[in-house]
Biopython code that builds the backbone (N, CA, C, O; Angstrom):
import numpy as np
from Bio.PDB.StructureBuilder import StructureBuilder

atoms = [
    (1, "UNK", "N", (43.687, 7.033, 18.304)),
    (1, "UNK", "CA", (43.433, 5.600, 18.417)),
    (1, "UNK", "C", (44.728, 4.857, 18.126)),
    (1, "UNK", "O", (45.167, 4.781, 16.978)),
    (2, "UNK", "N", (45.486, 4.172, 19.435)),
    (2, "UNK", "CA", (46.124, 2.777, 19.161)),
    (2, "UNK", "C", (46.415, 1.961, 18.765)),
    (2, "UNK", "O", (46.558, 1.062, 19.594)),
    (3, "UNK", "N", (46.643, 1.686, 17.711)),
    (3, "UNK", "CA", (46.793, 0.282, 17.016)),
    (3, "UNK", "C", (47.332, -0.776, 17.271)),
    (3, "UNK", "O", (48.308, -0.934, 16.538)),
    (4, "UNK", "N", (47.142, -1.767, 18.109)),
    (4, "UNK", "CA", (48.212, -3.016, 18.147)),
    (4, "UNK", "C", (47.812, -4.359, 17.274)),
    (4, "UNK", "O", (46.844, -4.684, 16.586)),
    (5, "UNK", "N", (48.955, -4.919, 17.626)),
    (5, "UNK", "CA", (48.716, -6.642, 17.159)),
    (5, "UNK", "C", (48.858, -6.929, 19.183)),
    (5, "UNK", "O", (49.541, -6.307, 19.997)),
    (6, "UNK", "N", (47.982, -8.006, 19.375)),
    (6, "UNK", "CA", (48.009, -8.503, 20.310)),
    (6, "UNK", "C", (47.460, -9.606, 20.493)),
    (6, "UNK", "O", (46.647, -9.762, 19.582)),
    (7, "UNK", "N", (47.460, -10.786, 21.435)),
    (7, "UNK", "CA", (46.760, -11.762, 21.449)),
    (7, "UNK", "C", (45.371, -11.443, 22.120)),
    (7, "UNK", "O", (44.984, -10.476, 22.777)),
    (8, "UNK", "N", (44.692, -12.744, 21.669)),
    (8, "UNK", "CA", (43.109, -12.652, 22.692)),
    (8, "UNK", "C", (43.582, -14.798, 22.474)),
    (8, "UNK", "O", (44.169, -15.608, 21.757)),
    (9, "UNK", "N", (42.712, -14.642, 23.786)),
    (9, "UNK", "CA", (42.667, -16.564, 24.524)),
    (9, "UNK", "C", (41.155, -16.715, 24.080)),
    (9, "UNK", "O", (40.207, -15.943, 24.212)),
    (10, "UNK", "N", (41.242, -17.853, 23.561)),
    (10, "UNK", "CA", (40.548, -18.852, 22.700)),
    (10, "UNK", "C", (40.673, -20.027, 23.796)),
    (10, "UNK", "O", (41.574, -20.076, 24.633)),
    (11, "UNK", "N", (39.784, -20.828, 23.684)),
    (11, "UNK", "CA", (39.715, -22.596, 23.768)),
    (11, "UNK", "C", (39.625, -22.620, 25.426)),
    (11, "UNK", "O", (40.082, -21.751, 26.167)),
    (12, "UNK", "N", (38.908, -23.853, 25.838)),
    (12, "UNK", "CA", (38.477, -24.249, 27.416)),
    (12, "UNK", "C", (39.539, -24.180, 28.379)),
    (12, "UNK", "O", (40.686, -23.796, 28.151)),
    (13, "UNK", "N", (39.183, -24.487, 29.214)),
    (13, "UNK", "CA", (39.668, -24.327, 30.873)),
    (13, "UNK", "C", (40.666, -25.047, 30.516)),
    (13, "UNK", "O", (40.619, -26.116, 29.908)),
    (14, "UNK", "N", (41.917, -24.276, 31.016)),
    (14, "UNK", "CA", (43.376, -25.157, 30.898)),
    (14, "UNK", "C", (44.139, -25.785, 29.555)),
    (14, "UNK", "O", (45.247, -26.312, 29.459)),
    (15, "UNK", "N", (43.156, -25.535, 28.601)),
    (15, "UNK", "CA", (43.725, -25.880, 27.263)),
    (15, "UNK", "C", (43.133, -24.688, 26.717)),
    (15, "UNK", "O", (41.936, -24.596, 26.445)),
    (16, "UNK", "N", (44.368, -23.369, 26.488)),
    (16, "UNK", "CA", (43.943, -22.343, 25.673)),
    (16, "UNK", "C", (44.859, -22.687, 24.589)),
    (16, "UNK", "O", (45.758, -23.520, 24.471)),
    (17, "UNK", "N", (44.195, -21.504, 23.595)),
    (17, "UNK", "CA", (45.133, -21.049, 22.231)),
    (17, "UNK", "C", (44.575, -20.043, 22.152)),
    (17, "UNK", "O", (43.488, -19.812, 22.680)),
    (18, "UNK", "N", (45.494, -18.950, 21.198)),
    (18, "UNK", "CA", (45.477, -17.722, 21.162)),
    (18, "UNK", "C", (45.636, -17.204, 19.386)),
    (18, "UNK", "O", (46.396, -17.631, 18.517)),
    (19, "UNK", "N", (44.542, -16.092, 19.328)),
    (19, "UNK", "CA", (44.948, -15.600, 18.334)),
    (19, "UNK", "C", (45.161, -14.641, 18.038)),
    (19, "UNK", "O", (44.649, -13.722, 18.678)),
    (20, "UNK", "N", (45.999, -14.358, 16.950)),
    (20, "UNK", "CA", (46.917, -12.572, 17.002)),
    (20, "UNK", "C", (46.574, -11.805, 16.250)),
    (20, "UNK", "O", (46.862, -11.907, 15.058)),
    (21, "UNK", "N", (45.784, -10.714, 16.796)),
    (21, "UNK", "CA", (44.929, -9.946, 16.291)),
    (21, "UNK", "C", (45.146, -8.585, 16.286)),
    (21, "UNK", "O", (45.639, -7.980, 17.238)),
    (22, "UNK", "N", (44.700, -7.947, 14.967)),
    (22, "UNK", "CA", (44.872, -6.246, 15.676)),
    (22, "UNK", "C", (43.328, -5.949, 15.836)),
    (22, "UNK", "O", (42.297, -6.466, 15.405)),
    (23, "UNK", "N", (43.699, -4.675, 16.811)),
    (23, "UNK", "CA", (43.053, -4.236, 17.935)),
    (23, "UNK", "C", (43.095, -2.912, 18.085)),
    (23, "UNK", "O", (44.190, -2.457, 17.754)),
    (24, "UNK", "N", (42.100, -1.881, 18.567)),
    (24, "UNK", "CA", (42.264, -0.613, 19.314)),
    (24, "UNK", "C", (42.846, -1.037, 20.548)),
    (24, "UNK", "O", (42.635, -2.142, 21.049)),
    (25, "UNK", "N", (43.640, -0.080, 21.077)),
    (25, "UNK", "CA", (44.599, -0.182, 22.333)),
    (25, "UNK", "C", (43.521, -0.046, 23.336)),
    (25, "UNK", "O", (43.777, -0.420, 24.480)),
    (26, "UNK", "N", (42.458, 0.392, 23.094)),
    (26, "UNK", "CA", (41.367, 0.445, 24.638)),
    (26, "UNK", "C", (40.607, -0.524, 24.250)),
    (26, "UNK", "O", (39.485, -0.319, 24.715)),
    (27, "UNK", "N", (40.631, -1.380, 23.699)),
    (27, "UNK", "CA", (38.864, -2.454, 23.310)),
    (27, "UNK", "C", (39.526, -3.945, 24.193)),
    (27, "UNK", "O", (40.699, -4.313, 24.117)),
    (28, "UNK", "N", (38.534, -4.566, 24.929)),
    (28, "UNK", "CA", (39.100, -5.622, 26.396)),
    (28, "UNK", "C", (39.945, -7.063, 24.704)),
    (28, "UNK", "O", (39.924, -7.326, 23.502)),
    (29, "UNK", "N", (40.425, -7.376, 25.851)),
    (29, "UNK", "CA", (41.409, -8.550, 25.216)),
    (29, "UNK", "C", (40.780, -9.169, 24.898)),
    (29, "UNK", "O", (41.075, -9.292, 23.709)),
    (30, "UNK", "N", (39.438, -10.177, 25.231)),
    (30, "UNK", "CA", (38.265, -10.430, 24.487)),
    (30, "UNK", "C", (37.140, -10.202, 23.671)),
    (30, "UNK", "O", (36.189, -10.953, 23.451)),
    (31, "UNK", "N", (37.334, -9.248, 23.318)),
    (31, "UNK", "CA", (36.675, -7.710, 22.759)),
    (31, "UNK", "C", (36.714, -7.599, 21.559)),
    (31, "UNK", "O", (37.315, -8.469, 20.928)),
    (32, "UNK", "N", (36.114, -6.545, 20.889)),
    (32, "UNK", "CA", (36.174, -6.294, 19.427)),
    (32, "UNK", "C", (37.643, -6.375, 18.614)),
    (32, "UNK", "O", (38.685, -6.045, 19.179)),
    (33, "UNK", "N", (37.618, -6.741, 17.549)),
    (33, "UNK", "CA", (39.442, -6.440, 16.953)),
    (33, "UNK", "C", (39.092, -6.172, 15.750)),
    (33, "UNK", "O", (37.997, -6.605, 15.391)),
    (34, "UNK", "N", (39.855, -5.441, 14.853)),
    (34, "UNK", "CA", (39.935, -5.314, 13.816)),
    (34, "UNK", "C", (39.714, -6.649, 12.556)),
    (34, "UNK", "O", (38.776, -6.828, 11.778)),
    (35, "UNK", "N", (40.995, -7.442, 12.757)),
    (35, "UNK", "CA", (41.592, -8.213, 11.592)),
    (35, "UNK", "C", (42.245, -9.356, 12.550)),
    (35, "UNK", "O", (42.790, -9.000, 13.595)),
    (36, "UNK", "N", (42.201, -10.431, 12.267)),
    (36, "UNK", "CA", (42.725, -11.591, 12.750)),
    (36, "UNK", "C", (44.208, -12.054, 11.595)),
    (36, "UNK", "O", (44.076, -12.371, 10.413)),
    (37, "UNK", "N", (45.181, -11.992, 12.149)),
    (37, "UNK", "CA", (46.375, -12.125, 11.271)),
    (37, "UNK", "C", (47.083, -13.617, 11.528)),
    (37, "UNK", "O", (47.731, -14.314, 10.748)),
    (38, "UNK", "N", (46.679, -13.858, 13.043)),
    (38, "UNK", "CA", (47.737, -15.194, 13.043)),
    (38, "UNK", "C", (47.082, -15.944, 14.232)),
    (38, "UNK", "O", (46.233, -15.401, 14.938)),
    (39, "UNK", "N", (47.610, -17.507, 14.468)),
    (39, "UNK", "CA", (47.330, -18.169, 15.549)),
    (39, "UNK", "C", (48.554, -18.570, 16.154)),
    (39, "UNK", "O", (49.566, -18.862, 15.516)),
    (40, "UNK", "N", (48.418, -18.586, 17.752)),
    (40, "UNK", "CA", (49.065, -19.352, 18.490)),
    (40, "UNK", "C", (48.972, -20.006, 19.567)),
    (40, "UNK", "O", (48.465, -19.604, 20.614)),
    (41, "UNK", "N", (49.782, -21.743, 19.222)),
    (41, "UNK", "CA", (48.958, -22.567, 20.248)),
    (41, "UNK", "C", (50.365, -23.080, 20.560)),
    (41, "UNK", "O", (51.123, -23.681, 19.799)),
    (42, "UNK", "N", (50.592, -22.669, 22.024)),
    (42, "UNK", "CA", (51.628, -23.271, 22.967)),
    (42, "UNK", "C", (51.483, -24.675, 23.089)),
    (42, "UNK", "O", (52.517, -25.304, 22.865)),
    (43, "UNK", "N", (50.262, -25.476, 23.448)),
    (43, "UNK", "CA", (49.779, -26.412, 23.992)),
    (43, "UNK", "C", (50.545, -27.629, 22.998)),
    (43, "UNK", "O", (51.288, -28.448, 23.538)),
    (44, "UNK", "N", (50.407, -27.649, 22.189)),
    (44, "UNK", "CA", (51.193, -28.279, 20.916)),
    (44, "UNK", "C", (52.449, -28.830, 20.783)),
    (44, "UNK", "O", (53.241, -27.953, 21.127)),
    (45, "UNK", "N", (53.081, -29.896, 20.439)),
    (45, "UNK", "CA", (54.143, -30.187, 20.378)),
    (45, "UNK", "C", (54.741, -30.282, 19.103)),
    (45, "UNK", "O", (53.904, -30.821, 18.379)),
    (46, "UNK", "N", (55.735, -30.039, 18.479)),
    (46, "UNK", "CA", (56.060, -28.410, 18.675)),
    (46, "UNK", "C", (55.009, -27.368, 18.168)),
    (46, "UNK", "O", (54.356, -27.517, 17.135)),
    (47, "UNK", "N", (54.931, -26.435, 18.904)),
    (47, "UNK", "CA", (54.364, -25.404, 18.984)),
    (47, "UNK", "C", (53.942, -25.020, 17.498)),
    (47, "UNK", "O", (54.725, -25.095, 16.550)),
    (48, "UNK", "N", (52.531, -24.571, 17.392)),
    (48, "UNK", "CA", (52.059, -24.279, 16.127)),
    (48, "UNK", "C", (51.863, -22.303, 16.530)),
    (48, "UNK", "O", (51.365, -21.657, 17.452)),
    (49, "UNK", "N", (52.675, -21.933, 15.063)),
    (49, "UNK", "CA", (52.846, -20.297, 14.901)),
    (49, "UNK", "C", (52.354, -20.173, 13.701)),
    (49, "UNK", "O", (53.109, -20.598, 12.827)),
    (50, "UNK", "N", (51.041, -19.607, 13.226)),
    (50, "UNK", "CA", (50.631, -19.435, 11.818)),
    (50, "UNK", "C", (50.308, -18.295, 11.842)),
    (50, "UNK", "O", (49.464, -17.848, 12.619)),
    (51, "UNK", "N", (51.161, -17.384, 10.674)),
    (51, "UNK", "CA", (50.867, -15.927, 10.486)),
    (51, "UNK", "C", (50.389, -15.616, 9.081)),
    (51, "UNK", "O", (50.638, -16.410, 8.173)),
    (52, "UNK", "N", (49.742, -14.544, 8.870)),
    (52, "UNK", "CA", (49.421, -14.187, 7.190)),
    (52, "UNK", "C", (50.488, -13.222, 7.157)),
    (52, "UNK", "O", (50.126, -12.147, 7.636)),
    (53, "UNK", "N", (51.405, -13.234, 6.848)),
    (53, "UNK", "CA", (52.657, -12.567, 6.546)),
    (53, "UNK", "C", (52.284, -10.854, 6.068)),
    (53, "UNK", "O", (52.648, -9.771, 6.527)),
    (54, "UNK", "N", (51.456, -11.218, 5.018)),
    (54, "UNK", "CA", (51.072, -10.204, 4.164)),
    (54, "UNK", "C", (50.286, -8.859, 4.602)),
    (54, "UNK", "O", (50.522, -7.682, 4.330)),
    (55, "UNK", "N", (49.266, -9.460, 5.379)),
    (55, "UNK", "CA", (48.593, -8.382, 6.642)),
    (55, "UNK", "C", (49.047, -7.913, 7.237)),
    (55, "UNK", "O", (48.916, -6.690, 7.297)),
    (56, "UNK", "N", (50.048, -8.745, 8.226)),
    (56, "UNK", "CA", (51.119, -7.774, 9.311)),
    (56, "UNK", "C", (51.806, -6.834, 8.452)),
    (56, "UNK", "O", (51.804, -5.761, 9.056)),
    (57, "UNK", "N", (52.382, -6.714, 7.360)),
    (57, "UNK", "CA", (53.332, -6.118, 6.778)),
    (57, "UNK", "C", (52.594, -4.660, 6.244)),
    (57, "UNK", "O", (52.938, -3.480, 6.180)),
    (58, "UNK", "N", (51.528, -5.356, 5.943)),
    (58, "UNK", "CA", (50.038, -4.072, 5.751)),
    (58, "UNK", "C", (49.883, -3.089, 6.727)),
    (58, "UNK", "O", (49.926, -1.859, 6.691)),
    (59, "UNK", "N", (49.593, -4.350, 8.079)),
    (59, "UNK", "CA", (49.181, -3.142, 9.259)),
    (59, "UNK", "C", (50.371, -2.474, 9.681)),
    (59, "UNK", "O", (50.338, -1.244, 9.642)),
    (60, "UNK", "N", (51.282, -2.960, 10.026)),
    (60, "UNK", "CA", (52.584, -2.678, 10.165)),
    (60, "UNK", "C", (52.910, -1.293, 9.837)),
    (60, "UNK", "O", (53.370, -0.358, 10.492)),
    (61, "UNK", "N", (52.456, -1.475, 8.378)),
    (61, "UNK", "CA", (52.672, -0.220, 7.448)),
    (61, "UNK", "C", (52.247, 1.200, 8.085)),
    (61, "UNK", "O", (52.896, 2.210, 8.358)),
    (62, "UNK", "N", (50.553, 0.769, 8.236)),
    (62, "UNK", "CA", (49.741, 1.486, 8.554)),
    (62, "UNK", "C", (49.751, 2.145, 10.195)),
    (62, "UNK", "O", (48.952, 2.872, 10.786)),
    (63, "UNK", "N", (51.189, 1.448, 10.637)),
    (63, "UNK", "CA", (51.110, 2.230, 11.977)),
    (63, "UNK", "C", (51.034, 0.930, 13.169)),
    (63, "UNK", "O", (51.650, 1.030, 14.231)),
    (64, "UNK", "N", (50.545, 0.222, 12.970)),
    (64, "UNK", "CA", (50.558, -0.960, 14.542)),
    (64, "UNK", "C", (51.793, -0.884, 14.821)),
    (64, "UNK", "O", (52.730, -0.253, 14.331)),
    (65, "UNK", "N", (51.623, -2.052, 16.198)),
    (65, "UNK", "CA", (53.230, -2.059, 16.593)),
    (65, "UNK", "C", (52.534, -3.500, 17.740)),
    (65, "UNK", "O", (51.417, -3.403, 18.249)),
    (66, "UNK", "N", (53.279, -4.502, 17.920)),
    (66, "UNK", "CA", (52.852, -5.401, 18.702)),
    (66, "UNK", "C", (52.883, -5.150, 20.338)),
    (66, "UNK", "O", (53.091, -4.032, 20.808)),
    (67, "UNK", "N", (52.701, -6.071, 20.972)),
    (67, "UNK", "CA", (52.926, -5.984, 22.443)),
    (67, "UNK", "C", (54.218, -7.092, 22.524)),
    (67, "UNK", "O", (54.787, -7.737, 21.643)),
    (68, "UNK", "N", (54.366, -7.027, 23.660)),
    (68, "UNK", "CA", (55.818, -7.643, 23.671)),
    (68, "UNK", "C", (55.942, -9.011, 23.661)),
    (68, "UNK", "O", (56.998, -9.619, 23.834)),
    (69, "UNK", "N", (54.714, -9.560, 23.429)),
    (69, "UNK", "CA", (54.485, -10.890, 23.834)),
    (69, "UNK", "C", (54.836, -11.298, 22.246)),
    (69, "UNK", "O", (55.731, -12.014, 21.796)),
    (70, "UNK", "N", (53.780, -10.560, 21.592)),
    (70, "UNK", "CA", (53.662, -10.645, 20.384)),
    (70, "UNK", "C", (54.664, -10.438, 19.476)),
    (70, "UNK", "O", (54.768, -11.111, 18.451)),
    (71, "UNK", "N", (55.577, -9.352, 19.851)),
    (71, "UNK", "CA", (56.709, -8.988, 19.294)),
    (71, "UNK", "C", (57.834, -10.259, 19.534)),
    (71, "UNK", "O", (58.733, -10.321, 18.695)),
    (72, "UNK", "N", (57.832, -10.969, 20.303)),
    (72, "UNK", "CA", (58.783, -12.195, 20.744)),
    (72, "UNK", "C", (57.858, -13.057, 19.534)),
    (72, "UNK", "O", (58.449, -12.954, 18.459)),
    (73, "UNK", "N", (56.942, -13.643, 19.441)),
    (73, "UNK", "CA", (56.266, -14.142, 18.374)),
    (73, "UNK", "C", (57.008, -13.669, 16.883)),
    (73, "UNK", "O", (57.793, -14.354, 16.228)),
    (74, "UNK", "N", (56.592, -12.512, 16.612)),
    (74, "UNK", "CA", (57.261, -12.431, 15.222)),
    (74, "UNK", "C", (58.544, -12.467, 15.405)),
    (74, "UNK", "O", (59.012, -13.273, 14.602)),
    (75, "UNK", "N", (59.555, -11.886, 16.216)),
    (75, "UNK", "CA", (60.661, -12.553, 16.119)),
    (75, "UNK", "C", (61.235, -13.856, 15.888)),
    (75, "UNK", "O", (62.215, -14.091, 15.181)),
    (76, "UNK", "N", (60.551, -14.677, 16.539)),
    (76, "UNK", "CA", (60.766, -16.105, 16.603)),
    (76, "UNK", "C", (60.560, -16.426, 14.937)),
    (76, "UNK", "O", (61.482, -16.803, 14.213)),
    (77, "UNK", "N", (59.591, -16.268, 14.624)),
    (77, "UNK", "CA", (59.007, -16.269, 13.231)),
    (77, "UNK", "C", (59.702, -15.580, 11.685)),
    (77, "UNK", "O", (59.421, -16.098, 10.605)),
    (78, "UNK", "N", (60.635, -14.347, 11.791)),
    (78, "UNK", "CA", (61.355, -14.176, 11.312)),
    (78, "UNK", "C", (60.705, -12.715, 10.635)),
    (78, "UNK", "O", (61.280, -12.061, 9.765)),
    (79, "UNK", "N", (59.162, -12.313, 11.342)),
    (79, "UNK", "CA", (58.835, -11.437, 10.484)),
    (79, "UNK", "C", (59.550, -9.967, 10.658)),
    (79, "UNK", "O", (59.881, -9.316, 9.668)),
    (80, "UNK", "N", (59.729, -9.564, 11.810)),
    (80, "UNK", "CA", (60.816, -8.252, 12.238)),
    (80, "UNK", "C", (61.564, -7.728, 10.892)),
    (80, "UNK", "O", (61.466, -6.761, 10.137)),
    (81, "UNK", "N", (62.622, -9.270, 11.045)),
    (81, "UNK", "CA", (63.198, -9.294, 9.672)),
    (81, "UNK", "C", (62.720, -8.271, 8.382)),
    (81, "UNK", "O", (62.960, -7.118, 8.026)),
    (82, "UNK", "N", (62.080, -9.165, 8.017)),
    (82, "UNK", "CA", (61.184, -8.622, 6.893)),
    (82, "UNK", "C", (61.236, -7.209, 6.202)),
    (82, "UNK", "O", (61.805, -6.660, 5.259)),
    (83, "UNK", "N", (59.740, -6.745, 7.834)),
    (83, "UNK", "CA", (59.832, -5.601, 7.776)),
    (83, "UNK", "C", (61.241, -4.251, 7.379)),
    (83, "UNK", "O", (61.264, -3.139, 6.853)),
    (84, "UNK", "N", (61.953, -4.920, 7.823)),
    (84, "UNK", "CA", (63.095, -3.551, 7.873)),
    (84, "UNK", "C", (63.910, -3.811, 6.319)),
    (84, "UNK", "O", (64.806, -3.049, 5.957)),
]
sb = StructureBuilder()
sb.init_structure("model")
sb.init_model(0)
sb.init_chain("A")
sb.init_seg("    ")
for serial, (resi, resn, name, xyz) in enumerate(atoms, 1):
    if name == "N":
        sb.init_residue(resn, " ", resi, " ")
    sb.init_atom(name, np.array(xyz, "f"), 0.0, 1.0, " ", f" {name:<3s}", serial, name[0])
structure = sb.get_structure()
């Protein structure tokens, strides 16, 4: 079993937000997830990025690894950093 952090889309037609979740690598993008760690809403001026720092660093631990979308997310955010 897979572990990621990945997003799933939240909110109506043409105004989404997304939240960053881990996940089994086979369960649909709308689908079951583990743990909800962070939100992100493009739509926003400037852009709202809210992470629980502390979880990622947990799952992290435990083996996840983001998708690339997501991985540009914590970069931006400074968590990469962190980790290492």
């Amino acid at each position: 079993m897979a572990v990621k952090f990945r997003l799933t889309r939240y909110g109506g037609k043409k105004k989404p937000f997304y939240r960053i979740i881990v996940a089994d690598s086979s369960a649909p993008r709308d689908g079951r997830f583990i743990e909800k760690v962070g939100l992100y809403d493009p739509l926003k001026t400037p852009v709202v990025i809210t992470l629980d720092r502390e979880k990622i660093k947990a799952w992290y631990k435990k083996g996840a690894r983001p998708t690339k979308t997501v991985e540009n997310i914590f970069k931006r955010e400074g968590v990469l950093k962190e980790l290492t």
